[in-house]
PLY file of the C-alpha trace (Angstrom):
ply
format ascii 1.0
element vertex 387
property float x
property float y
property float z
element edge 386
property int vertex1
property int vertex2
end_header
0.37 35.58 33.69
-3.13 36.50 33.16
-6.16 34.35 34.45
-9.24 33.89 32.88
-11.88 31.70 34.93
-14.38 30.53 32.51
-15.37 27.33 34.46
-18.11 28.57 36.61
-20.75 25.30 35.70
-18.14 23.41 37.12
-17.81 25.19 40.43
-17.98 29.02 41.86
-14.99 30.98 44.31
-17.25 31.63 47.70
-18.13 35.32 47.15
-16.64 36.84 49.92
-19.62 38.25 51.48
-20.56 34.73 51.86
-16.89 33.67 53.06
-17.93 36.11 56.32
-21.24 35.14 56.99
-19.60 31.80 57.45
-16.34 32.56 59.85
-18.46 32.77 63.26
-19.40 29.32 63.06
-16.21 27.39 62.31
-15.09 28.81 65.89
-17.33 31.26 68.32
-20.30 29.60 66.67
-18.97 25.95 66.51
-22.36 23.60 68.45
-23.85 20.86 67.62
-28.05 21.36 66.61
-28.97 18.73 68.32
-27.53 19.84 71.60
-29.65 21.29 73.83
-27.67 23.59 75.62
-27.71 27.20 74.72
-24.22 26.46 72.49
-26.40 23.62 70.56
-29.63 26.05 70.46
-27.08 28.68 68.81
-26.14 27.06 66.30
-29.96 25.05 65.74
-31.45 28.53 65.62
-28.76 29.51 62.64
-29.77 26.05 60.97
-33.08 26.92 60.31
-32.55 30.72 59.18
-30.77 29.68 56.79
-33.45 26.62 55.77
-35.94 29.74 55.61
-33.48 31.49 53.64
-32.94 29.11 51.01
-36.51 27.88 50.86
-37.82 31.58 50.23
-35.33 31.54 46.88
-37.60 28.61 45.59
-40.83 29.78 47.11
-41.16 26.23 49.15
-42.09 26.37 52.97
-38.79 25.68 55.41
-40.13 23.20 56.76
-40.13 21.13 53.52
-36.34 21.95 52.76
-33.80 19.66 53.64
-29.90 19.61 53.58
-27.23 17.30 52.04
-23.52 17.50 51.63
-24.12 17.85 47.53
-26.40 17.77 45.11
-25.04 14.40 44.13
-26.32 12.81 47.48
-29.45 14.89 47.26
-30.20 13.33 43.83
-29.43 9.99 44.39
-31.72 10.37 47.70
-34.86 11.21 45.08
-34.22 8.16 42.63
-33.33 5.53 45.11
-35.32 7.00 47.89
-38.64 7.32 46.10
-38.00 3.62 43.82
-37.88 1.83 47.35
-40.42 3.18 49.24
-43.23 3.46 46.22
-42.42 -0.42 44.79
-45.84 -1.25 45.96
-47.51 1.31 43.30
-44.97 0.19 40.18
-40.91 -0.10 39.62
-41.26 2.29 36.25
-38.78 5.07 36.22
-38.25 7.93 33.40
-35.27 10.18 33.06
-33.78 11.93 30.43
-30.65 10.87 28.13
-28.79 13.68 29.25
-29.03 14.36 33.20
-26.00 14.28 35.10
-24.38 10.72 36.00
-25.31 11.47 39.34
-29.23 10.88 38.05
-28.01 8.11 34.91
-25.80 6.05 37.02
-28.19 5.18 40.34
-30.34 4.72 37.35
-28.50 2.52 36.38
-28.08 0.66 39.66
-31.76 0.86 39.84
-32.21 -1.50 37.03
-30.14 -4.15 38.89
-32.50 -3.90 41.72
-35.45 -4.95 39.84
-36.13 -1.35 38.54
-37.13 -0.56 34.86
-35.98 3.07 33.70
-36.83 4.51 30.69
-33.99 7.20 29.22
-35.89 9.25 27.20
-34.15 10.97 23.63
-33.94 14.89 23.13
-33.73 16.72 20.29
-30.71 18.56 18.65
-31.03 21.45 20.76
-31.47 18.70 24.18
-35.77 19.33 24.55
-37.43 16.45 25.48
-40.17 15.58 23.66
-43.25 16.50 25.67
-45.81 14.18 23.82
-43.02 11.47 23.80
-42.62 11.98 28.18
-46.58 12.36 28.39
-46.57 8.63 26.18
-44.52 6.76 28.21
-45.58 7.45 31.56
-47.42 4.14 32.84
-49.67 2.81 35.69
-46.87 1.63 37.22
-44.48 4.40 36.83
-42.91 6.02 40.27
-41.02 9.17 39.55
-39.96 11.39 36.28
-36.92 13.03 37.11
-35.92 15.57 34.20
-33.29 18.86 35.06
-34.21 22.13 34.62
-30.72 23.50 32.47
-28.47 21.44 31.26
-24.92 21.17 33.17
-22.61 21.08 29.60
-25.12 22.76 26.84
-26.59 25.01 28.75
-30.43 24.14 27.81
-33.27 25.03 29.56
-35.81 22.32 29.69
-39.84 23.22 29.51
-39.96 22.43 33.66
-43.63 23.94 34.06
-45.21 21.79 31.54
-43.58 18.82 32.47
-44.73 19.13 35.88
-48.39 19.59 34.70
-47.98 16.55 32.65
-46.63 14.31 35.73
-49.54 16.02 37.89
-52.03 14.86 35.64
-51.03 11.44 35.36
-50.51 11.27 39.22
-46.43 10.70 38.95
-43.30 12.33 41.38
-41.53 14.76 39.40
-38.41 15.82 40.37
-35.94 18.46 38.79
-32.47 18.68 39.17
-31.86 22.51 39.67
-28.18 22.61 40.57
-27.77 24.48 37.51
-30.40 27.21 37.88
-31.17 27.69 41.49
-29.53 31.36 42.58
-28.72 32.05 38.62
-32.57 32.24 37.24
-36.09 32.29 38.82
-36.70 28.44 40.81
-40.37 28.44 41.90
-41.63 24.97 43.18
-44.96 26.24 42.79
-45.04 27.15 39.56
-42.64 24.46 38.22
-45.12 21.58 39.56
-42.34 20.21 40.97
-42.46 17.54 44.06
-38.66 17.18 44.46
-35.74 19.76 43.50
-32.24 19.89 44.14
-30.02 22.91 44.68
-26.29 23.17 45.41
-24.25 26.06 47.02
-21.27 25.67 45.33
-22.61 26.57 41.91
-24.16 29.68 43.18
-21.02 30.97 45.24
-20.97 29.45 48.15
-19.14 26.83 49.75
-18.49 23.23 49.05
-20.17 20.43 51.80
-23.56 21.34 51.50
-26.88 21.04 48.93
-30.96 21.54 49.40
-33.17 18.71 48.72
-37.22 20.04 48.25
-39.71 17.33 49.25
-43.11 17.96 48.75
-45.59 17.25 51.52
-47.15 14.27 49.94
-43.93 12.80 48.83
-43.19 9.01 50.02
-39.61 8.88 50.28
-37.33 6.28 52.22
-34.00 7.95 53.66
-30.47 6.96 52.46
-28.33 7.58 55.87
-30.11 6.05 59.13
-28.73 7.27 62.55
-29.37 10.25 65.02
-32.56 11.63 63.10
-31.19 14.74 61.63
-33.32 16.61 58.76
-36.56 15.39 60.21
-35.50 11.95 60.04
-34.67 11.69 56.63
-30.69 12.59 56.79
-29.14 11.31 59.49
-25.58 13.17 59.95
-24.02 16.18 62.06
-25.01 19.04 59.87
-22.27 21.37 58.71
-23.48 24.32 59.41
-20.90 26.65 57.99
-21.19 25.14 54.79
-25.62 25.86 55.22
-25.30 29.14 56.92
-22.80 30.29 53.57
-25.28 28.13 51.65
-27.89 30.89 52.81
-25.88 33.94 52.16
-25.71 32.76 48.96
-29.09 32.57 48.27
-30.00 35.82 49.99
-27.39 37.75 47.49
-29.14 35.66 44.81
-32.50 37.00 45.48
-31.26 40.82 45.14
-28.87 40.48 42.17
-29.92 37.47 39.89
-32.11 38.93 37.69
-29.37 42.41 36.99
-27.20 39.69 37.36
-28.80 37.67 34.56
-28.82 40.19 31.97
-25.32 41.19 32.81
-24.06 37.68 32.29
-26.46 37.10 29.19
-24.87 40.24 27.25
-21.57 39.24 27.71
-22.52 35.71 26.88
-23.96 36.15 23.22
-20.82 38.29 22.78
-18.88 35.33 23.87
-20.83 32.96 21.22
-21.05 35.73 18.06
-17.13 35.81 18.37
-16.47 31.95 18.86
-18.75 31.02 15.63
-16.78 33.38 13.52
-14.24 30.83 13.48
-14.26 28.31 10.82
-15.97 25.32 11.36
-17.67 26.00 14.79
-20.70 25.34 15.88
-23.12 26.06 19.00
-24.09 23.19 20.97
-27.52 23.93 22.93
-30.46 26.15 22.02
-29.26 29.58 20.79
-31.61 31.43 23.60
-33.10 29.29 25.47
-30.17 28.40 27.80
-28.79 29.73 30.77
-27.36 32.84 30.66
-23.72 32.12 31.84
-23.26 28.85 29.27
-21.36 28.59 26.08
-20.71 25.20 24.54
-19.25 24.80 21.03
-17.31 22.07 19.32
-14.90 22.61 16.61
-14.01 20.55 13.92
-10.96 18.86 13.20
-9.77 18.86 16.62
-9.32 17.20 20.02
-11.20 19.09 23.30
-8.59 17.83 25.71
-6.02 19.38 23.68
-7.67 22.83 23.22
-8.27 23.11 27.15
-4.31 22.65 27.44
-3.79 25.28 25.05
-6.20 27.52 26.99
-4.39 27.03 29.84
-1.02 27.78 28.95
-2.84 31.20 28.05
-4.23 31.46 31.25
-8.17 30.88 30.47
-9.63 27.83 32.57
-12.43 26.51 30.84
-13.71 22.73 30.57
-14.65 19.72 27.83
-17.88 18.18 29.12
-18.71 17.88 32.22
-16.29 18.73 35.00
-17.60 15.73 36.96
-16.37 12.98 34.20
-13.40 15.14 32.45
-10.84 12.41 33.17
-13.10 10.25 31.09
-12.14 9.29 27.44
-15.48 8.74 26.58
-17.04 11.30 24.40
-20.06 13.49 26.29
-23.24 11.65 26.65
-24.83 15.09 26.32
-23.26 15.48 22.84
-23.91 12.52 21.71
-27.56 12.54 23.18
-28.30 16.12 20.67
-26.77 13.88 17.67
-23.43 14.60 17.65
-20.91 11.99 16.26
-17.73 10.83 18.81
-15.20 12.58 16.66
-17.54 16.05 16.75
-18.30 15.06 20.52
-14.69 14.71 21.32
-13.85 18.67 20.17
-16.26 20.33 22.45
-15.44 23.47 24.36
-17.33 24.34 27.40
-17.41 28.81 28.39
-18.94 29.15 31.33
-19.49 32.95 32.97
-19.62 34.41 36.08
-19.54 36.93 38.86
-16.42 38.22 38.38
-16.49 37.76 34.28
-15.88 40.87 32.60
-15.81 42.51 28.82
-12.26 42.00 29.04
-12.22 38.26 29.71
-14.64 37.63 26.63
-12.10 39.91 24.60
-9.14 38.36 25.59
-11.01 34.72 25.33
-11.84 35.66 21.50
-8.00 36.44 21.05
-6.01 33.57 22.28
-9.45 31.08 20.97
-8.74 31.13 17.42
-5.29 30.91 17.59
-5.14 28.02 19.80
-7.82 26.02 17.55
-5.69 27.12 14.68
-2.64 25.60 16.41
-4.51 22.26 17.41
-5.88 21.74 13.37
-2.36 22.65 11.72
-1.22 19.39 13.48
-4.33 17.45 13.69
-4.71 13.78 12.75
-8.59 13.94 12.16
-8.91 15.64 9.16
-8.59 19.45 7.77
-5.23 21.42 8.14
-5.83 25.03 8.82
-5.11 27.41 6.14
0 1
1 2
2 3
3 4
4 5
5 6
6 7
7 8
8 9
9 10
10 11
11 12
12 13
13 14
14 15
15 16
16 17
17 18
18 19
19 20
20 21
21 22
22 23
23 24
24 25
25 26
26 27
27 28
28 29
29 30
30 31
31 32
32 33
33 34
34 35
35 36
36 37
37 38
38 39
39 40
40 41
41 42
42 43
43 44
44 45
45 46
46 47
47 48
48 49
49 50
50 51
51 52
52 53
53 54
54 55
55 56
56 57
57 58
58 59
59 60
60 61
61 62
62 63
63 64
64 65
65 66
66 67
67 68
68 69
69 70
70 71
71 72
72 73
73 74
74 75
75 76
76 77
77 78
78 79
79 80
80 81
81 82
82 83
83 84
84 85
85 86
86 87
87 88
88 89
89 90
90 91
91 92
92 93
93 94
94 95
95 96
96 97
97 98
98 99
99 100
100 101
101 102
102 103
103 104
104 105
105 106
106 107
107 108
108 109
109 110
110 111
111 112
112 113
113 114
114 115
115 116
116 117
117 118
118 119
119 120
120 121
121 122
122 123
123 124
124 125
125 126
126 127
127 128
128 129
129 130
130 131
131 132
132 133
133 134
134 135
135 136
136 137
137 138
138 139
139 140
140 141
141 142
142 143
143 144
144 145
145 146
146 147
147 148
148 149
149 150
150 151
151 152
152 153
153 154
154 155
155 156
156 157
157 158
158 159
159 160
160 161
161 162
162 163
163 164
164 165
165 166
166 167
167 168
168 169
169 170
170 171
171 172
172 173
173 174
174 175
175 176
176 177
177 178
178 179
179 180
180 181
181 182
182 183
183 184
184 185
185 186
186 187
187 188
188 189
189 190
190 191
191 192
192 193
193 194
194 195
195 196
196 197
197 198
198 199
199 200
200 201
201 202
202 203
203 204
204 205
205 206
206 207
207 208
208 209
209 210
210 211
211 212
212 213
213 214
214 215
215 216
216 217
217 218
218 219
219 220
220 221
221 222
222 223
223 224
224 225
225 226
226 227
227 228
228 229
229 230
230 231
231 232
232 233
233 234
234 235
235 236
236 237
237 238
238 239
239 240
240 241
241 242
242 243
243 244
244 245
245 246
246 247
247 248
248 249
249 250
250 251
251 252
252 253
253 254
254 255
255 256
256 257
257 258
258 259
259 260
260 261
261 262
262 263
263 264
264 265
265 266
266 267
267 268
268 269
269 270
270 271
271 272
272 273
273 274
274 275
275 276
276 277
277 278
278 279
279 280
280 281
281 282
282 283
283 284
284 285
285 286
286 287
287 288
288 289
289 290
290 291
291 292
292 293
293 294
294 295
295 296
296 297
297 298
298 299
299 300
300 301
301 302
302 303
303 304
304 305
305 306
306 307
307 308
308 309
309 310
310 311
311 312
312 313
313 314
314 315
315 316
316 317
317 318
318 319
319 320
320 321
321 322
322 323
323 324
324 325
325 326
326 327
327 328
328 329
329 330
330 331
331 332
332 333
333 334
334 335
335 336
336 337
337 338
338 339
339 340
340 341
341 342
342 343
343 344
344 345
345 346
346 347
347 348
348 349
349 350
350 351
351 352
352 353
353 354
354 355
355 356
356 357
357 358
358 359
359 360
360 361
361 362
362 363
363 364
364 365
365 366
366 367
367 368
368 369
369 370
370 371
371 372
372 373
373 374
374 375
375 376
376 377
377 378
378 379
379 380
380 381
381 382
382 383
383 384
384 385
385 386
């Protein structure tokens, strides 16, 4: 049977070039960095090529770069990192409706510390409000932490100006980039950024391993105590076949995003000009300012869960909502964040590109598609029959 993988937000194949870079160090290769025989030293030295490596893709210094087994421990790091070691300045937190649950639920957790978090609203295509953010930044607020893309819609958020907004007022920002670091330009610099997070297995590389920026004049407490690792702020034996394929990553990043980019954005606006032909479908996410591998619809009349099982048994993986909480039952925060009602929330389809996408794959996608949502709505409880 053919197979079409259109589930790359969720998680990337290791591009082989990446798979070899790594094989040296799972066996010749195999010391511990903080060993100081030559073994150790080996495998130390390959540690920080690869932190130079993956710092020069966000134009950061190494030395400000550190490493995490995901970008889920990276971000909860920033939120519960910089709450408890800045609760002499204020206990004020912003985030946006819509990060991942990763950001919303130590949020959360937060709040039953003593925390106060503000979620701020976005609009139908998932902008924050700029004047709204710039409004309710107090005296005593700690850290702003707003992504750059969005992980289901696909939205790109206004990072620069955001930054220059939480510069002004004297407030961490921090970005959650494990959407757009090694798919579009990530500049620290430019983005006014004092904390981002990048993860390797969105940009094809392996599993085990995530970048955490921290800015030089960032106050932030560790989460793991122990041998010192990370310049004392992640304690942990460092995997470094997972950071050394981490690094290969980013170096193929640096020469092909941008061809890369376009390739994916061509094929991607083919992918939604086909989909919205169908009756009663509808883009979720700006229309161009999104990333260019993401395609997220919903249809009417139908059930998302259902339509992915349909895919399937054509041979296209592709994904409702987040791949993180898709054994939930719950309806997408996201959606329902941009205005969407449950039932419209609960037929969403997430399309998500790659490196090994081709013409064909959109073709074939735009084939089987309306048939399978024509399927669902023939026997559909929620409204409409199909024609």
């Amino acid at each position: 049977m053919r197979r079409i993988y259109m589930d790359y937000a969720s998680t990337t194949p290791i591009d082989p070039r990446v798979f070899e870079a790594m094989k040296p160090y799972f066996s010749k290769k195999f010391g511990n960095t903080m060993s100081l025989h030559s073994i150790g030293q080996e495998a130390k030295r390959a540690l920080e090529e690869s932190r130079e490596k993956i710092a020069n893709l966000m134009n950061a210094k190494s030395g400000r770069v550190i490493f995490t087994s995901s970008a889920t421990e990276a971000n909860n790091m920033v939120l519960k990192g910089i709450a408890f070691a800045n609760r002499d300045k204020g206990k004020h937190i912003i985030v946006s409706a819509i990060e991942h649950h990763c950001i919303l639920n130590s949020a959360h957790w937060l709040e039953t510390q003593g925390f106060e978090v503000t979620y701020l609203k976005v609009d139908k295509y998932g902008f924050v409000d700029l004047a709204e953010l710039e409004n309710t930044i107090r005296k005593d607020t700690i850290l702003v932490s707003i992504m750059h893309a969005n992980n289901e819609i696909g939205t790109i958020e206004p990072i620069e100006e955001i930054g220059k907004i939480c510069r002004k007022k004297g407030v961490y920002f921090h970005t959650d980039a494990a959407q757009t670091y090694g798919k579009i330009p990530v500049d620290v610099e430019k983005m006014n950024v004092d904390l981002l997070t990048a993860s390797s297995h969105k940009m094809y590389g392996p599993k085990g391993a995530a970048a955490l920026y921290i800015a030089d004049n960032v106050k932030i407490e560790p989460l793991l105590h122990g041998g010192g690792h990370e310049f004392g702020l992640r304690s942990s034996t460092v995997n470094v076949p997972a950071i050394v394929g981490f690094a290969a990553a980013a170096e193929i990043a640096k020469k092909e995003m941008n061809s890369e980019a376009r390739r994916l954005t061509k094929l991607r606006d083919n992918l939604i000009k086909g989909v919205l032909k169908i009756e009663d479908s509808h883009l979720n996410g700006h229309p161009t300012k999104r990333l260019p591998n993401n395609a997220n619809f919903w249809f009417a009349f139908i059930e998302g869960e259902s339509l992915i099982t349909q895919l399937d048994i054509y041979g296209i993986a592709a994904s409702t909502g987040s791949a993180c909480s898709s054994e939930s039952l719950e309806p997408s925060h996201v959606l329902l964040a941009i205005g969407l009602k449950h039932e419209e929330a609960h037929g969403s389809l997430r399309l998500s590109l790659g490196r090994w996408s081709k013409k064909e794959d959109v073709d074939y996608v735009l084939k089987v598609l309306p048939r399978a949502v024509e399927r669902l709505r023939a026997i559909s409880p929620f409204g409409r029959k199909s024609k």
